[in-house]
N, C-alpha and C positions, 0 to 999 in steps of 0.2 A: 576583565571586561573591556577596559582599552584597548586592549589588543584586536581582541575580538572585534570590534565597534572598525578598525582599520582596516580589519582581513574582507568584512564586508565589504567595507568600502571599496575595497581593490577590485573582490572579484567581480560586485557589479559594473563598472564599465567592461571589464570581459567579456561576462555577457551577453551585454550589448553587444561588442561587436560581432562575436559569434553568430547572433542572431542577426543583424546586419549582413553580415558574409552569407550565410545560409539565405537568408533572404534573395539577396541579390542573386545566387547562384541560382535559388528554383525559380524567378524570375526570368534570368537566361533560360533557363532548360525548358521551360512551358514555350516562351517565345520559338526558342529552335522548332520545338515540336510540331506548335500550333501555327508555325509561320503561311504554309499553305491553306489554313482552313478559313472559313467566313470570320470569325470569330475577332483574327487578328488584322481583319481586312479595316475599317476603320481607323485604326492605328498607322495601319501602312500608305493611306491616304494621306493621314495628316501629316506623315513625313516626306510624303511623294511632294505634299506642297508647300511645304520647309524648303525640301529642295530645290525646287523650282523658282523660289521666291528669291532664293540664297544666288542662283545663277543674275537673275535680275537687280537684284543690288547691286551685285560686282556691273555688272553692265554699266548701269548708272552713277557708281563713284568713280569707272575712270571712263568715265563721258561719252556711254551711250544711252539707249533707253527700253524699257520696258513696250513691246508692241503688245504680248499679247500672255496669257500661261495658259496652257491646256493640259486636265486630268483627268486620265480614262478610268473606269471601272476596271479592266484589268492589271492596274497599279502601273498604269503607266503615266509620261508626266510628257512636258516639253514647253520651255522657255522661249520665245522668238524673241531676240532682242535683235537693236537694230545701232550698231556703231560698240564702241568701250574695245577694253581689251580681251581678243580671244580667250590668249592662253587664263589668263586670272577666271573671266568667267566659265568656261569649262572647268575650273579646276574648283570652281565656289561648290557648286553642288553636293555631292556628299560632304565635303570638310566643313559647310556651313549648315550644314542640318545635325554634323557632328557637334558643331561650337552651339546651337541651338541648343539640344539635346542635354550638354552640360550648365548652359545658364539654366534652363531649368530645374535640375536636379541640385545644382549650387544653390539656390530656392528655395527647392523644396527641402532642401536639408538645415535652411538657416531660418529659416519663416515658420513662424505659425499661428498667428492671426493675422496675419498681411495674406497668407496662402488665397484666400477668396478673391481679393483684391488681383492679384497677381491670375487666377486663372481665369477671371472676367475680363482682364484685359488683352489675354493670349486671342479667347470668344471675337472682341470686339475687332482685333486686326486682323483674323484670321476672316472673318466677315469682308471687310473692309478690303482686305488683298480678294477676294470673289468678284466683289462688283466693280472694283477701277480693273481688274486686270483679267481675269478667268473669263474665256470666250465661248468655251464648251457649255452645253445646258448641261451635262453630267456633273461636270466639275465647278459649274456655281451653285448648282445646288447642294453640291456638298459642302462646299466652303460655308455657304449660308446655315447649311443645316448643322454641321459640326461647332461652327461657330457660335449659333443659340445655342446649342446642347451645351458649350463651357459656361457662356453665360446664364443661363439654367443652372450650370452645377455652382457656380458660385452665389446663387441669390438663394438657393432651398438646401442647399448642403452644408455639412459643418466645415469650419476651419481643418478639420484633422482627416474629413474625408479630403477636403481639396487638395491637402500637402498628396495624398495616395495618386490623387488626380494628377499632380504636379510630377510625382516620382514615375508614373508609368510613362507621360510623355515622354518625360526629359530621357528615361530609361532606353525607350522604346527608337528614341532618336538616334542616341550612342548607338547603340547594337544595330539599327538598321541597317547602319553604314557597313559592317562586317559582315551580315547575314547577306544583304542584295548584292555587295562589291561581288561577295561568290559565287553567287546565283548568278550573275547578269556578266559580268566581265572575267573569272577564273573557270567558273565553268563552260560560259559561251561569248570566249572571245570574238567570235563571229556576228556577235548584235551589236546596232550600232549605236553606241555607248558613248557616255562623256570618257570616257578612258577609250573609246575604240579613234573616237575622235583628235584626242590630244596623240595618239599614236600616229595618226596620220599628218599633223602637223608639225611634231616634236621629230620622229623616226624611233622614239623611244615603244617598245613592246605593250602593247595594249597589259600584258600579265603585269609587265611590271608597274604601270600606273597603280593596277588593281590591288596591289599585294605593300605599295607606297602605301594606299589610303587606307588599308586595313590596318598594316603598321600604324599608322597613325592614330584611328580608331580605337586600338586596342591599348595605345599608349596614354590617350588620353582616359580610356576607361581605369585603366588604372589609375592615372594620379585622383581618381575623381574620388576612387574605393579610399587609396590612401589620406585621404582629405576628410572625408568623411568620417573616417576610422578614428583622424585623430581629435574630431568634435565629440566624440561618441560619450 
């Protein structure tokens, strides 16, 4: 019966991860799928303005400033900053929606009655970066409106719905960065792109920027799996 009582024990954390790995995997594969349809278009917003917010930070710690952020419906973005350093802040954008992407997920994997707490206050900045910064009427209204919707989700949803809330962000943030680098910079090195742009400052190949940050991406998606795996 001891025995037994120990073989359970082992196999259940197995399991878990099993289903942890699977999880994450058909996670990945609906986003791949569904990347072009309305569905995943709110997600991709929220990250268009992760990213944009992330180019403005960098601005602002080495000493310039935020003028203005614009986000279009067709998932486009754009930071005007006005002084800091170039090269850092073009290179903030994806890699700061990546490191976003993963404190969430580090979150949502260690939390769970703080989860509510933590996605009201994603609501509340994400709010708050709309109206000091977002110039577009498209792009405050979204800010505004994404930003109730967390804060909504954290006052009438449970703890364990919010961690799902917390994991598809944080998810959905990681993987952006792989899915758009290829879409916007490996497939049409010809847009003009925070990697199209560091190529014409650096001399460095706009592919190669794009294939750095996916590297990266993918590197950090994995220590995230591995991390998680061994909480499991």
């Amino acid at each position: 019966m001891a025995n037994r009582g120990r073989k359970q024990r082992k196999e259940k954390p197995a399991k878990t991860r099993i289903r942890f790995v699977a999880g994450f995997l058909a996670f990945f594969a609906a986003l791949w799928f569904l990347w072009d349809t309305w569905l995943v278009t709110p997600l991709k917003l929220f990250v268009v303005l992760l990213h944009e917010i992330s180019h403005g930070l960098m601005a602002v710690a080495t000493g310039g400033t935020i003028e203005k952020i614009v986000v279009t419906p067709d998932i486009g973005g754009a930071c005007y900053c006005g002084g800091g350093d170039a090269f850092l802040t073009l290179s903030a954008g994806y890699l700061g929606s990546l490191l976003w992407g993963a404190a969430l997920v580090l979150l949502a994997a260690r939390l769970s009655r703080g989860s509510s707490w933590i996605t009201g206050a994603i609501g509340v900045f994400i709010g708050l970066v709309a109206v000091l910064y977002v110039r577009n009427p498209f792009g405050l209204a979204f800010g505004l409106g994404f930003g109730a919707a967390l804060v909504a989700a954290a006052r009438y949803l449970s703890p364990a719905a919010n961690r799902r809330v917390l994991w598809t962000l944080g998810l959905t943030s990681c993987l952006y960065a792989v899915l758009d680098i290829k879409s916007d910079v490996l497939d049409r090195p010809e847009l003009r792109s925070d990697a199209r742009m560091l190529a014409e400052m650096t001399g460095v190949p706009t592919v190669v920027w794009g294939g750095l940050w996916i590297a990266a991406a993918l590197f950090v998606c994995w220590l995230l799996l591995r991390r998680i795996l061994r909480q499991a």
